[in-house]
N, CA, C and O atoms as a printed pandas DataFrame, in Angstrom:
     atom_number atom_name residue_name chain_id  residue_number  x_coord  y_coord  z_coord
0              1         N          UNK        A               1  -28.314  -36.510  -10.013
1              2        CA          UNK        A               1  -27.817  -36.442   -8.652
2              3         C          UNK        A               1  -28.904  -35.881   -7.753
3              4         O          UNK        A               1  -29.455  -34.860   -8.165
4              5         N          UNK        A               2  -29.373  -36.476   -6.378
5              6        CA          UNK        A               2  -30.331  -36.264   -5.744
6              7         C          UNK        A               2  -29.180  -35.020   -4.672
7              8         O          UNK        A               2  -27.968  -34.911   -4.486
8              9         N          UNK        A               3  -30.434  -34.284   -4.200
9             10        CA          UNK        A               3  -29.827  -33.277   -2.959
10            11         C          UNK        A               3  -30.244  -34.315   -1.619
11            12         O          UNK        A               3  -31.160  -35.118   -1.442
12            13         N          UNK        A               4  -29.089  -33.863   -0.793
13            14        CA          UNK        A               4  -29.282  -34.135    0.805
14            15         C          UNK        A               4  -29.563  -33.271    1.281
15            16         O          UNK        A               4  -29.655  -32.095    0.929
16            17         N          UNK        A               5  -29.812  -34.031    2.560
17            18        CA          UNK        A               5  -30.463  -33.258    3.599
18            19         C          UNK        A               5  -29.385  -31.601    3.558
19            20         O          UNK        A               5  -29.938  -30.507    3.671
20            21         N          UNK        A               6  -28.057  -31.721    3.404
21            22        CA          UNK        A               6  -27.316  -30.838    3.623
22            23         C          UNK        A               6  -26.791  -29.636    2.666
23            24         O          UNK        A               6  -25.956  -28.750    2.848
24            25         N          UNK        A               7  -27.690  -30.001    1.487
25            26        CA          UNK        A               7  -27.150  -29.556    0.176
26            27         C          UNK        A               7  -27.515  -28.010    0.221
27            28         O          UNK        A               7  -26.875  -27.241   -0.496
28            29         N          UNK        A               8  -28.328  -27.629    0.881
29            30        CA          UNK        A               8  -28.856  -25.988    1.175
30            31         C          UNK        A               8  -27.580  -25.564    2.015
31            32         O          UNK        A               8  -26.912  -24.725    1.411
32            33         N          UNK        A               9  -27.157  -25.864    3.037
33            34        CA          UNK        A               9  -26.518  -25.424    3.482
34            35         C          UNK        A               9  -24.856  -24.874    2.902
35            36         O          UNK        A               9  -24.187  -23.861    3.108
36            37         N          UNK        A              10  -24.638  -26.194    2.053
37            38        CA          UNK        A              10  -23.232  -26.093    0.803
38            39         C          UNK        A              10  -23.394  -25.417    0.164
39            40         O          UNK        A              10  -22.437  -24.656    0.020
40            41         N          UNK        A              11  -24.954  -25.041   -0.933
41            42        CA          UNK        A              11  -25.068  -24.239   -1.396
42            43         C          UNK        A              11  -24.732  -22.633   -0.859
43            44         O          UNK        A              11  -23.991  -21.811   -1.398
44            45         N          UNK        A              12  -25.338  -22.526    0.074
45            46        CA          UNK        A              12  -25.304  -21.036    0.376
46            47         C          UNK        A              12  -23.469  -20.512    1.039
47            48         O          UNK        A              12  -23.003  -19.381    1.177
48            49         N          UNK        A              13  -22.852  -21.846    1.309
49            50        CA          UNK        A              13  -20.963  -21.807    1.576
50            51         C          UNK        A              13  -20.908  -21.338    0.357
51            52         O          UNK        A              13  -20.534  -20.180    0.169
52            53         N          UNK        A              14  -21.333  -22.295   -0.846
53            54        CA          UNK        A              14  -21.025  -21.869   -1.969
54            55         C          UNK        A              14  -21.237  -20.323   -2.582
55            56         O          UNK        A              14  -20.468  -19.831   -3.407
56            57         N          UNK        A              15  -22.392  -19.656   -2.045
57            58        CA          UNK        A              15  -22.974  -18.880   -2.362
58            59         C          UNK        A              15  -22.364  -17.758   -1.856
59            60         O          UNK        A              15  -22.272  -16.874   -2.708
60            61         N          UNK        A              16  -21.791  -17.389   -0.487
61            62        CA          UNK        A              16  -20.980  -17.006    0.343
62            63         C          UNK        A              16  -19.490  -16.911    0.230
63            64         O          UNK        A              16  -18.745  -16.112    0.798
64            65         N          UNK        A              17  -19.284  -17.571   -0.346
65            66        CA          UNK        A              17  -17.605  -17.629   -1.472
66            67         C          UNK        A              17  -17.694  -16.789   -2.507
67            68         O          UNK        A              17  -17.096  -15.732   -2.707
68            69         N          UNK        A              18  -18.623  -17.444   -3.253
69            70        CA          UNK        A              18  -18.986  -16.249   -4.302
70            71         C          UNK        A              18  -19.069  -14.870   -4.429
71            72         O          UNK        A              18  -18.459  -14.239   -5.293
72            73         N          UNK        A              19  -20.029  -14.232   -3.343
73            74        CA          UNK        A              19  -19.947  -12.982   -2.853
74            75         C          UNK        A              19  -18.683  -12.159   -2.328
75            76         O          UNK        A              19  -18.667  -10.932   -2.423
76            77         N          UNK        A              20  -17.706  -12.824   -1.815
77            78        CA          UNK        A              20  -16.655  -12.510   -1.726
78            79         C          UNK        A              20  -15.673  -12.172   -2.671
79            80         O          UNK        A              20  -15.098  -11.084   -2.669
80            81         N          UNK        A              21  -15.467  -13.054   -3.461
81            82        CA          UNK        A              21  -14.857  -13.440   -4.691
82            83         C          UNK        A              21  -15.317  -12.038   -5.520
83            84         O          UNK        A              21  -14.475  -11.240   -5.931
84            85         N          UNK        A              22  -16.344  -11.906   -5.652
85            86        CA          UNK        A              22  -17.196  -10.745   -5.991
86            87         C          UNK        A              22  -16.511   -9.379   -5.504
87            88         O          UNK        A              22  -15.740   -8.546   -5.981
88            89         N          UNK        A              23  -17.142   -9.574   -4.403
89            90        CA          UNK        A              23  -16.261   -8.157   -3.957
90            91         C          UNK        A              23  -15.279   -7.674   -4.049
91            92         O          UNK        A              23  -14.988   -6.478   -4.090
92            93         N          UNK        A              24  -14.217   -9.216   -4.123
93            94        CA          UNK        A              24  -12.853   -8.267   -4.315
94            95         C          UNK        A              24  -12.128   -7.851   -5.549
95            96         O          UNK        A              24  -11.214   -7.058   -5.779
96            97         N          UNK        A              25  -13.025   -8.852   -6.429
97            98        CA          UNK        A              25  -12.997   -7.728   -7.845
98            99         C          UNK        A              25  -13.483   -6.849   -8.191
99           100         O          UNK        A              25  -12.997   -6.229   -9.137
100          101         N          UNK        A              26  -14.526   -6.471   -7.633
101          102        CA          UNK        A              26  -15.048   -5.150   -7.366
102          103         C          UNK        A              26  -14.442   -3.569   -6.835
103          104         O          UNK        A              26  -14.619   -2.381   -7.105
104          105         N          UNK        A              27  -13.578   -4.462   -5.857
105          106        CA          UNK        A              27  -12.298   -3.760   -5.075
106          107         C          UNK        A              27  -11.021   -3.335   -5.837
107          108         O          UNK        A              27  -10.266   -2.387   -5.624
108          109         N          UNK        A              28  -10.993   -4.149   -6.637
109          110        CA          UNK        A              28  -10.123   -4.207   -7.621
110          111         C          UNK        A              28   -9.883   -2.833   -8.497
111          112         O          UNK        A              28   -8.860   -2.203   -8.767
112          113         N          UNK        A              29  -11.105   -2.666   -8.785
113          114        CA          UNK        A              29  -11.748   -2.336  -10.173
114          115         C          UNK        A              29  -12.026   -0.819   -9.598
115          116         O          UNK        A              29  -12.080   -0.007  -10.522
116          117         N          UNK        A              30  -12.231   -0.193   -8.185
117          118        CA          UNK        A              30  -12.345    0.983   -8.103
118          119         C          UNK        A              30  -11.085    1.734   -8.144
119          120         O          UNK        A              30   -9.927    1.318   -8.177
120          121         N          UNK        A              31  -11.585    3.012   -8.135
121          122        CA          UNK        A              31  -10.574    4.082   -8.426
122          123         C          UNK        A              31   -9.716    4.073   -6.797
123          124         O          UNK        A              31  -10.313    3.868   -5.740
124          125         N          UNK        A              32   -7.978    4.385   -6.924
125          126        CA          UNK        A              32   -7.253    4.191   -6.107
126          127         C          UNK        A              32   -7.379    5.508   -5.058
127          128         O          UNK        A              32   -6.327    5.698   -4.447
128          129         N          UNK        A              33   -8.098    6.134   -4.841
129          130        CA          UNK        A              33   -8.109    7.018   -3.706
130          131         C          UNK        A              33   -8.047    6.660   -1.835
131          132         O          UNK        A              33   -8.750    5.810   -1.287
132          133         N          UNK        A              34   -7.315    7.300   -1.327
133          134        CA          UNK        A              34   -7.304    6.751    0.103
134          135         C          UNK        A              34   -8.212    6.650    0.862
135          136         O          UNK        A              34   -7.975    6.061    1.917
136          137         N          UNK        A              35   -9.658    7.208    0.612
137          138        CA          UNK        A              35  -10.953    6.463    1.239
138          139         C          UNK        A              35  -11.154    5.263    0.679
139          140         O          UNK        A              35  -11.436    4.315    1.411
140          141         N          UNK        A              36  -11.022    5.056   -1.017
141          142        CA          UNK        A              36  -11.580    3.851   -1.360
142          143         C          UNK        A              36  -10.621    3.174   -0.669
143          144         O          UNK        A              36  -11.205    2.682    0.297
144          145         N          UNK        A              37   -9.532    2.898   -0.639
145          146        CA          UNK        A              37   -8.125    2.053   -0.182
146          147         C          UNK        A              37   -9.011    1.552    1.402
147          148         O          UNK        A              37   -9.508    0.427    1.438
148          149         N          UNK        A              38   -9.090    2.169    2.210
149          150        CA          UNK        A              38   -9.240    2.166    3.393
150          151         C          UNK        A              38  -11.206    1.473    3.488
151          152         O          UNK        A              38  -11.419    0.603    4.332
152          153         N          UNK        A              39  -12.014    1.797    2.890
153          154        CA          UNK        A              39  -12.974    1.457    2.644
154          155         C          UNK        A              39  -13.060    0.042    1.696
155          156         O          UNK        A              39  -13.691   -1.015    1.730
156          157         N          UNK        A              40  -12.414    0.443    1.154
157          158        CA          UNK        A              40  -12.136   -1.537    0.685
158          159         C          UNK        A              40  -11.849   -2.775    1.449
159          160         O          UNK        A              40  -12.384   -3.884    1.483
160          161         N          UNK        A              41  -10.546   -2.084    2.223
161          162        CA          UNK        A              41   -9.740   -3.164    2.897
162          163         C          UNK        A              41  -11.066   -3.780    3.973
163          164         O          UNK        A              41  -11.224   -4.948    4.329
164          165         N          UNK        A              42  -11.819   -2.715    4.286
165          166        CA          UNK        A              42  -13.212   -2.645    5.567
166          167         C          UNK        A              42  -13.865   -3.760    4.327
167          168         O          UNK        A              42  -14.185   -4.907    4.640
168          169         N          UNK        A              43  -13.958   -3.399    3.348
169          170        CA          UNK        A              43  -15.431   -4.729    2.918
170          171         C          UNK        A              43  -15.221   -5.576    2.161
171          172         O          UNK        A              43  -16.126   -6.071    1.488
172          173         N          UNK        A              44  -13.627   -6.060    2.061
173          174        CA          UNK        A              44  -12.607   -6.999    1.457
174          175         C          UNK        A              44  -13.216   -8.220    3.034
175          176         O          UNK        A              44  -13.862   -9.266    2.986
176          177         N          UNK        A              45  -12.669   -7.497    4.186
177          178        CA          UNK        A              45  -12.749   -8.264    5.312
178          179         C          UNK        A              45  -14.092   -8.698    5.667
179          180         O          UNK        A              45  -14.217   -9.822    6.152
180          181         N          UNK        A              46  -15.165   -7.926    5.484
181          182        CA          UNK        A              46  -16.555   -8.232    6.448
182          183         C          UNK        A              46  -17.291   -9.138    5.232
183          184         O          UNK        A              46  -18.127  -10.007    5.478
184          185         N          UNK        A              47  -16.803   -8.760    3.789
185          186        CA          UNK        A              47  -17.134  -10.191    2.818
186          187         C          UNK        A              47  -17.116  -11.204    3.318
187          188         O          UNK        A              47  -18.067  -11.984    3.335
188          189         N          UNK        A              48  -15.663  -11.450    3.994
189          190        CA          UNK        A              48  -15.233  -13.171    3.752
190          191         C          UNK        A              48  -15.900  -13.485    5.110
191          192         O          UNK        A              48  -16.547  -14.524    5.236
192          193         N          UNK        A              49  -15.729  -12.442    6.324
193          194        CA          UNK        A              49  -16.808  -13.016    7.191
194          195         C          UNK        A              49  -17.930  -13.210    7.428
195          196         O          UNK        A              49  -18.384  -13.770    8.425
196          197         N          UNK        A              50  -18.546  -12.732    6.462
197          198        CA          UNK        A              50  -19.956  -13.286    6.081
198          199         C          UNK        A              50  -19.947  -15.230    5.759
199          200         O          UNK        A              50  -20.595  -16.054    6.404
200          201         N          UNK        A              51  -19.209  -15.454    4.836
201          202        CA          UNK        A              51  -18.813  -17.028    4.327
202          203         C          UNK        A              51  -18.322  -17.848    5.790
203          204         O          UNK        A              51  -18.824  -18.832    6.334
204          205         N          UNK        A              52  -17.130  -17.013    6.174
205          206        CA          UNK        A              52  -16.225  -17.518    7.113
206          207         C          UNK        A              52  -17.042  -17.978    8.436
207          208         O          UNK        A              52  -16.770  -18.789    9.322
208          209         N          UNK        A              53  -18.258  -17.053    8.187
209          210        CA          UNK        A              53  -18.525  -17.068    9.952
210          211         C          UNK        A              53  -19.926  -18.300    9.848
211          212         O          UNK        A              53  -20.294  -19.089   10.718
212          213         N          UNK        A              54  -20.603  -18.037    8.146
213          214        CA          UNK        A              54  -21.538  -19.452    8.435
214          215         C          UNK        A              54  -21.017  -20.605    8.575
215          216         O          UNK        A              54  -21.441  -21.436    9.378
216          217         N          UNK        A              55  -19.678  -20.845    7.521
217          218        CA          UNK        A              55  -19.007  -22.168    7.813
218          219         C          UNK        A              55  -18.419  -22.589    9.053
219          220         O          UNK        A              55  -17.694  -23.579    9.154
220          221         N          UNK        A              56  -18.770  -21.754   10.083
221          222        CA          UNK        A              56  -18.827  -22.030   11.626
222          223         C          UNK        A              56  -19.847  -22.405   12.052
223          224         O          UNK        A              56  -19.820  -22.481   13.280
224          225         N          UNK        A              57  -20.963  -22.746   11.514
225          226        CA          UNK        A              57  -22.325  -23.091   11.990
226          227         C          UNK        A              57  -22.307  -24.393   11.502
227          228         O          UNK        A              57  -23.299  -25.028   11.859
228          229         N          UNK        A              58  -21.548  -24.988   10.831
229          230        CA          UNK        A              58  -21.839  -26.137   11.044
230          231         C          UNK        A              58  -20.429  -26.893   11.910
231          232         O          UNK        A              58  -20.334  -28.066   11.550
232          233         N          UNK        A              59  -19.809  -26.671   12.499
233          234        CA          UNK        A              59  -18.928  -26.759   13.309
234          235         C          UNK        A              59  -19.543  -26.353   14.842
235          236         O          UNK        A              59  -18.981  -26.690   15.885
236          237         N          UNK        A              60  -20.621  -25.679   14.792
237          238        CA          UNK        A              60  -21.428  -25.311   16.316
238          239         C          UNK        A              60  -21.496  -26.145   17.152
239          240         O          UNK        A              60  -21.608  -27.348   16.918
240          241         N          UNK        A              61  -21.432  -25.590   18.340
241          242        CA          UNK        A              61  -21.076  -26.051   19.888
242          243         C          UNK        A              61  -21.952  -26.491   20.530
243          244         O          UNK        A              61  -21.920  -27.143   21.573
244          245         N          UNK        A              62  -23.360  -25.902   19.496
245          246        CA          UNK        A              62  -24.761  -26.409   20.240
246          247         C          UNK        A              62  -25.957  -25.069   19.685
247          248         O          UNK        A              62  -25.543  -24.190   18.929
248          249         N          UNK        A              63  -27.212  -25.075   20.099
249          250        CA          UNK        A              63  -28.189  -23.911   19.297
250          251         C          UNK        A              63  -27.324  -22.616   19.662
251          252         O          UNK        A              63  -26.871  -21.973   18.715
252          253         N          UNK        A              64  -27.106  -22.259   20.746
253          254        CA          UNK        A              64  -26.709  -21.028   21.283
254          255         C          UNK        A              64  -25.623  -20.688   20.124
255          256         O          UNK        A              64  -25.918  -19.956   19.179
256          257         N          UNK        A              65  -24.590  -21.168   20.246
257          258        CA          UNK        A              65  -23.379  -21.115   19.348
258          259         C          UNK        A              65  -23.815  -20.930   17.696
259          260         O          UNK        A              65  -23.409  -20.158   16.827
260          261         N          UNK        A              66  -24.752  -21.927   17.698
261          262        CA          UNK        A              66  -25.116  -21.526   16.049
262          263         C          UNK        A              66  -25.799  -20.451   15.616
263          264         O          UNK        A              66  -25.771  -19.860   14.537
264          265         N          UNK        A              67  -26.514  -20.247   16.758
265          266        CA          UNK        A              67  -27.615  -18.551   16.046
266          267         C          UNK        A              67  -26.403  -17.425   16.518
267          268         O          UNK        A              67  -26.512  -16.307   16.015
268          269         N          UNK        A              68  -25.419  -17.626   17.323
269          270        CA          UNK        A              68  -24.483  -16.507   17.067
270          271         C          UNK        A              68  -23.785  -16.133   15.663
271          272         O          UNK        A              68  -23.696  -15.033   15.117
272          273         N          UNK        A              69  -23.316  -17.408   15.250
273          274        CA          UNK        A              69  -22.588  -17.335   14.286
274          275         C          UNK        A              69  -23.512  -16.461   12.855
275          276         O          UNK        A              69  -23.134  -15.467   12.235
276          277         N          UNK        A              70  -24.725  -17.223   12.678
277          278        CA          UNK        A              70  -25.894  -16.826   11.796
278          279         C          UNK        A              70  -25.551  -15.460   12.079
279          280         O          UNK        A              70  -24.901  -14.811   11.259
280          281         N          UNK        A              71  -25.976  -14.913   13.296
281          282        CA          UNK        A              71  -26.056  -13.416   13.704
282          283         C          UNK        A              71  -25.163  -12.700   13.126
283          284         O          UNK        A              71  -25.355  -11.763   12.352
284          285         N          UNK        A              72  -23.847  -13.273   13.615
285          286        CA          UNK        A              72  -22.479  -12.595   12.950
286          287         C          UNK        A              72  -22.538  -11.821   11.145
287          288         O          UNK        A              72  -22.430  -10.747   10.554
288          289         N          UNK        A              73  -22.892  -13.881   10.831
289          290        CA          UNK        A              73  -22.676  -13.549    9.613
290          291         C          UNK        A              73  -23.529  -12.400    8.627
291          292         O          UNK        A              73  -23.013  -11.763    7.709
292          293         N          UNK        A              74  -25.207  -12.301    9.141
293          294        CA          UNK        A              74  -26.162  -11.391    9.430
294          295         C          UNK        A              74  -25.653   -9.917    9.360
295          296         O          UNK        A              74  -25.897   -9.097    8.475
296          297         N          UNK        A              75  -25.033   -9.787   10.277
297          298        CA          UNK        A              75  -24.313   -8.292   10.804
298          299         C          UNK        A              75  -23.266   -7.754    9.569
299          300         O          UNK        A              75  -23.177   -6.576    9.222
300          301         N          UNK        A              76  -22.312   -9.158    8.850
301          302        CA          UNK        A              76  -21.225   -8.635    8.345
302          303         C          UNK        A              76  -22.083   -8.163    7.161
303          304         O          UNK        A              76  -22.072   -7.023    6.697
304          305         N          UNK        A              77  -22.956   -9.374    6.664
305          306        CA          UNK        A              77  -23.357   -8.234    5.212
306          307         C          UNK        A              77  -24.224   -7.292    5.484
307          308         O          UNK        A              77  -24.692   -6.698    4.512
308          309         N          UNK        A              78  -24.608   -6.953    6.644
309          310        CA          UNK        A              78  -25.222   -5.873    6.573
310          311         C          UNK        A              78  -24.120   -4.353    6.940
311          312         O          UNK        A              78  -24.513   -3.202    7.126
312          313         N          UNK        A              79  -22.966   -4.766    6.949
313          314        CA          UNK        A              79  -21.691   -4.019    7.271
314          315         C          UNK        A              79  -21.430   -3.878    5.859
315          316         O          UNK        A              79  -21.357   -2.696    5.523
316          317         N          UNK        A              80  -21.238   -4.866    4.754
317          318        CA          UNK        A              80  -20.776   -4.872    3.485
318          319         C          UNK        A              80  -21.686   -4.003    2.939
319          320         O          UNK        A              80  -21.330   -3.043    2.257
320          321         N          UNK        A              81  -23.062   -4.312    3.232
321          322        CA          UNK        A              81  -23.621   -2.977    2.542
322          323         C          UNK        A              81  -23.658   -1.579    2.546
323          324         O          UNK        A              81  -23.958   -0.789    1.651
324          325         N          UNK        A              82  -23.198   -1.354    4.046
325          326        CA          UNK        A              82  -22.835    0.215    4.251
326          327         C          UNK        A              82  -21.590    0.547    3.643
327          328         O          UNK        A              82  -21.299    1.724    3.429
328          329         N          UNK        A              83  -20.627   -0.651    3.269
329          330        CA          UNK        A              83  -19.150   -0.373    3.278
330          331         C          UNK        A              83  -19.387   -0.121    1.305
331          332         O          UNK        A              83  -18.874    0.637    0.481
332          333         N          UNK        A              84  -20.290   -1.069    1.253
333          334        CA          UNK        A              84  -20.113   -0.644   -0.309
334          335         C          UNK        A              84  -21.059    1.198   -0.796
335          336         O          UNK        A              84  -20.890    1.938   -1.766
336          337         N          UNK        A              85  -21.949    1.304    0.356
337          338        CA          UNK        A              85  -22.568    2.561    0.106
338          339         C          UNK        A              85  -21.914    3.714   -0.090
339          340         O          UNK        A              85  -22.378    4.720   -0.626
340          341         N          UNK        A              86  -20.456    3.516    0.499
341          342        CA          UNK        A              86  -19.488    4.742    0.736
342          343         C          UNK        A              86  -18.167    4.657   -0.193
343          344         O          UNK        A              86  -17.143    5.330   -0.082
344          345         N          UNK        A              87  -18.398    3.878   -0.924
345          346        CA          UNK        A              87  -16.927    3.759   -2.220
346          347         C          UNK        A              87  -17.649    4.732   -3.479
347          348         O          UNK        A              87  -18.781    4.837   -3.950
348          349         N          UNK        A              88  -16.274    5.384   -3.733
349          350        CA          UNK        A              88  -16.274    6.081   -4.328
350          351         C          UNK        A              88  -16.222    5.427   -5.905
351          352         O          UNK        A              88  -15.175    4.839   -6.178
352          353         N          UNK        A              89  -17.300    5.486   -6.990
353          354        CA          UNK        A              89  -17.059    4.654   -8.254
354          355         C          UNK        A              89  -16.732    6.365   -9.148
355          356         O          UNK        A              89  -17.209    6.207  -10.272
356          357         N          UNK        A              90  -16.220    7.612   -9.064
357          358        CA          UNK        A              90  -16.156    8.055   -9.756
358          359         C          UNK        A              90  -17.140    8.054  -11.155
359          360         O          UNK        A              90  -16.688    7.834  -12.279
360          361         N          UNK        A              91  -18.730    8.374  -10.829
361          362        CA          UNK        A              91  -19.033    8.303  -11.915
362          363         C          UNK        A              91  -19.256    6.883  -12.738
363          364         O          UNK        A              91  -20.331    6.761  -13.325
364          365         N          UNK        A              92  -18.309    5.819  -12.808
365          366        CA          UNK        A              92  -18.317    4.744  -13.995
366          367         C          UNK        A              92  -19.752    4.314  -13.192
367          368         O          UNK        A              92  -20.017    4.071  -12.015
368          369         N          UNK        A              93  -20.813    4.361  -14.897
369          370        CA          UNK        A              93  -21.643    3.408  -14.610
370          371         C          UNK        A              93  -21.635    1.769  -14.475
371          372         O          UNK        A              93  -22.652    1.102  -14.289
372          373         N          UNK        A              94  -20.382    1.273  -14.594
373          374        CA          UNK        A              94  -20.450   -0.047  -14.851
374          375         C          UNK        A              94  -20.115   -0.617  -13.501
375          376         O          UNK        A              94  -20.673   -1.627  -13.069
376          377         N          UNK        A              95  -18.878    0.277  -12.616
377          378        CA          UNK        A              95  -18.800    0.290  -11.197
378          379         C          UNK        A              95  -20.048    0.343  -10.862
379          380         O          UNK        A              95  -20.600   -0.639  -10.365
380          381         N          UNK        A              96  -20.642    1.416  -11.066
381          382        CA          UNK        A              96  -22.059    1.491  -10.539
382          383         C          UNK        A              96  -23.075    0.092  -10.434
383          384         O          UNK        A              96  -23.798   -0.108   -9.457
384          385         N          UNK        A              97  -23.001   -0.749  -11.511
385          386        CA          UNK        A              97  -23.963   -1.246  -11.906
386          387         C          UNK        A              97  -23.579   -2.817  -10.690
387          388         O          UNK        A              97  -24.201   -3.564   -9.934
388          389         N          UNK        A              98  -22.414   -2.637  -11.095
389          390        CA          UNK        A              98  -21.636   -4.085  -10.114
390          391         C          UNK        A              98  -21.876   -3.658   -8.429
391          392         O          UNK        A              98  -22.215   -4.511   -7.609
392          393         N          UNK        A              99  -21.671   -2.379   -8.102
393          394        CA          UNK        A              99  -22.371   -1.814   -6.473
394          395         C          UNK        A              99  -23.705   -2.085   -6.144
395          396         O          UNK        A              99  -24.112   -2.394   -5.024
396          397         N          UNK        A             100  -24.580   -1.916   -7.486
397          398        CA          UNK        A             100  -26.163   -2.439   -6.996
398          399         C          UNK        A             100  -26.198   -3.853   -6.371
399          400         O          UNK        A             100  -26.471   -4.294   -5.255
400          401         N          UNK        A             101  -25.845   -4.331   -7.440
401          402        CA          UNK        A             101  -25.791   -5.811   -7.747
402          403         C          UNK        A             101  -25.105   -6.435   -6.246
403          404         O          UNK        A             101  -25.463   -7.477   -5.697
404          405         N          UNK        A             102  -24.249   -5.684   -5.866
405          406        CA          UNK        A             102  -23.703   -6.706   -4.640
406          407         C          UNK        A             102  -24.456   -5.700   -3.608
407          408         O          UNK        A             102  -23.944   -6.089   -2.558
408          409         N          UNK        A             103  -25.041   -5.011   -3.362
409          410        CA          UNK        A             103  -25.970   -4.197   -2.208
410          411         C          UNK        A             103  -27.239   -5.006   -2.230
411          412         O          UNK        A             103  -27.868   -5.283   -1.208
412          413         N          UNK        A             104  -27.482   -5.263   -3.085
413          414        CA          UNK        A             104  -29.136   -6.648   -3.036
414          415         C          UNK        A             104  -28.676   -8.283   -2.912
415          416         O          UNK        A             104  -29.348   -9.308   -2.805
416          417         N          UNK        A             105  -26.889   -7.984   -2.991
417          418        CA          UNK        A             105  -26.751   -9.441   -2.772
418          419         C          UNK        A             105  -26.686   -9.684   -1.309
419          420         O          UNK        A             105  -27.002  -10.777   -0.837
420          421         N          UNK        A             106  -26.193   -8.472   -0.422
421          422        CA          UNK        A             106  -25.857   -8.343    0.870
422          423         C          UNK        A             106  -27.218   -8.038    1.188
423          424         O          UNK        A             106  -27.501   -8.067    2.386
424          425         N          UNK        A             107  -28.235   -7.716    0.268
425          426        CA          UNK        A             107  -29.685   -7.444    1.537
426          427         C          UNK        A             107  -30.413   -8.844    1.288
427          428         O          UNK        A             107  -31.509   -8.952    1.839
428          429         N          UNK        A             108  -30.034   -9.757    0.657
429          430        CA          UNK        A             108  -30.746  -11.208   -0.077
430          431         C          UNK        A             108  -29.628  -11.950    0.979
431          432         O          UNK        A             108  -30.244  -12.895    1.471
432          433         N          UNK        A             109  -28.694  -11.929    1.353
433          434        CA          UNK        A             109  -27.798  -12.962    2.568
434          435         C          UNK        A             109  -28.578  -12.525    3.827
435          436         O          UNK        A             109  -29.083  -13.331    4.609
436          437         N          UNK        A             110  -28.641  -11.026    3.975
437          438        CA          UNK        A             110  -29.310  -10.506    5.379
438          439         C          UNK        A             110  -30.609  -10.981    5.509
439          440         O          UNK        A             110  -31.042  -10.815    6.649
440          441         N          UNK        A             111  -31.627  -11.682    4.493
441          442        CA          UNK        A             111  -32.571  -12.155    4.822
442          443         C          UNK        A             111  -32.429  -13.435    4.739
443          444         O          UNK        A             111  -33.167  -14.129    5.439
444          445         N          UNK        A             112  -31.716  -13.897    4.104
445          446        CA          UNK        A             112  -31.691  -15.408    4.886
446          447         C          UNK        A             112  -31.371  -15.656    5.778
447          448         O          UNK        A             112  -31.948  -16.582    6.347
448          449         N          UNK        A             113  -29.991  -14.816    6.592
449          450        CA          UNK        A             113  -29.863  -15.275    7.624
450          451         C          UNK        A             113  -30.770  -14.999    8.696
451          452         O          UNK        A             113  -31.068  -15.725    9.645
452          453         N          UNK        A             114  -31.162  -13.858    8.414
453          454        CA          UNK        A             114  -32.665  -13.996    8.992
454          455         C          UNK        A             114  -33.637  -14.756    9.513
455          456         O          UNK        A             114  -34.080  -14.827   10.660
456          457         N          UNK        A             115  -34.020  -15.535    8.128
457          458        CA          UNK        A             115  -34.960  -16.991    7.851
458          459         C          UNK        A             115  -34.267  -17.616    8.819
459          460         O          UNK        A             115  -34.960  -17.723    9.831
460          461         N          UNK        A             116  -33.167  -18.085    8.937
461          462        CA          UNK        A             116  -32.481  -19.416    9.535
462          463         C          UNK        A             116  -32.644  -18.743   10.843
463          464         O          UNK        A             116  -33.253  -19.464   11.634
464          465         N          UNK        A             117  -32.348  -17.758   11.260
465          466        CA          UNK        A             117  -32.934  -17.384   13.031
466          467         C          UNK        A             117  -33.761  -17.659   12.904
467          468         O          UNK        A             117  -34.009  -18.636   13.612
468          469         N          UNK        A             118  -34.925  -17.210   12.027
469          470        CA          UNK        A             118  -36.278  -16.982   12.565
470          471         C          UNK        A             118  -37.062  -18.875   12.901
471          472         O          UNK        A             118  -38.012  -19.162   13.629
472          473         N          UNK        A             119  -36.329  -19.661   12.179
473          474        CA          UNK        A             119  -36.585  -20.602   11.605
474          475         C          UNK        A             119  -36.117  -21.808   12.597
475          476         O          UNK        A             119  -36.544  -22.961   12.540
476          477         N          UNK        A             120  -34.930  -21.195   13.731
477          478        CA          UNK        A             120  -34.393  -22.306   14.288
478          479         C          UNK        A             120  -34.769  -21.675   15.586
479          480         O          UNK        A             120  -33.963  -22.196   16.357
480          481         N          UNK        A             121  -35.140  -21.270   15.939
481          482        CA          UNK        A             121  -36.047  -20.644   17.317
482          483         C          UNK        A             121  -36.572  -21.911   18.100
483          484         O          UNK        A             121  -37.245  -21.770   19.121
C-alpha cells in the first residue's frame, strides 16, 4: 500500500487518539485522592483536545483558521504536561514510568505542532 499525499496527517489523528486513550488509562490507574480526581478530569479533557482540535485543521476555514487550531492543539499538550506533572503516583514506579512516557509524548506533539507552524508560514 502506497502513502498519500494525506497519510501524515491520519497518521498523527491516529497518533492523537492514541495519546488520549493513553491517558485515560493512566487516569485510571492513579490513586483516588481529590487532587488526583480533579487533576485528572483537567488532563482527561486537554488530551482529547489535543486530537479533537487537529482534526479541525483539516476542516479549516482558510490559513488563519488552521494555524489556530495547530496552536490550540500546541497549547493543550503543553497543558497535559503540566497536568500530568502534578498527579500524585504515590510512589508506584510503574505509574511513574507510564508519567514519563506520556510527558515526552506531550513534548514530541508540542514539537510537531510546532514544525507545522513553523512550516506553513
Amino acid at each position: 500500500m502506497t502513502k498519500t499525499s494525506n497519510s501524515k496527517q491520519y497518521d498523527l489523528e491516529d497518533r492523537t487518539l492514541e495519546y488520549a486513550k493513553r491517558v485515560r488509562a493512566f487516569v485510571k490507574n492513579l490513586p483516588k485522592t481529590l487532587s488526583n480526581i480533579e487533576d485528572g478530569k483537567q488532563l482527561i479533557r486537554s488530551s482529547g483536545s489535543v486530537g479533537a482540535n487537529y482534526i479541525e485543521t483539516n476542516e479549516s476555514l482558510g490559513k488563519k483558521d488552521f494555524k489556530m487550531r495547530i496552536k490550540i492543539s500546541r497549547k493543550e499538550a503543553k497543558e497535559c504536561r503540566y497536568w500530568l506533572k502534578l498527579v500524585d503516583m504515590n510512589g508506584s514506579k510503574a505509574l511513574e514510568k507510564d508519567c514519563l512516557e506520556l510527558i515526552q509524548e506531550s513534548t514530541e506533539l508540542m514539537n510537531i505542532f510546532g514544525a507545522i507552524l513553523r512550516n506553513s508560514a
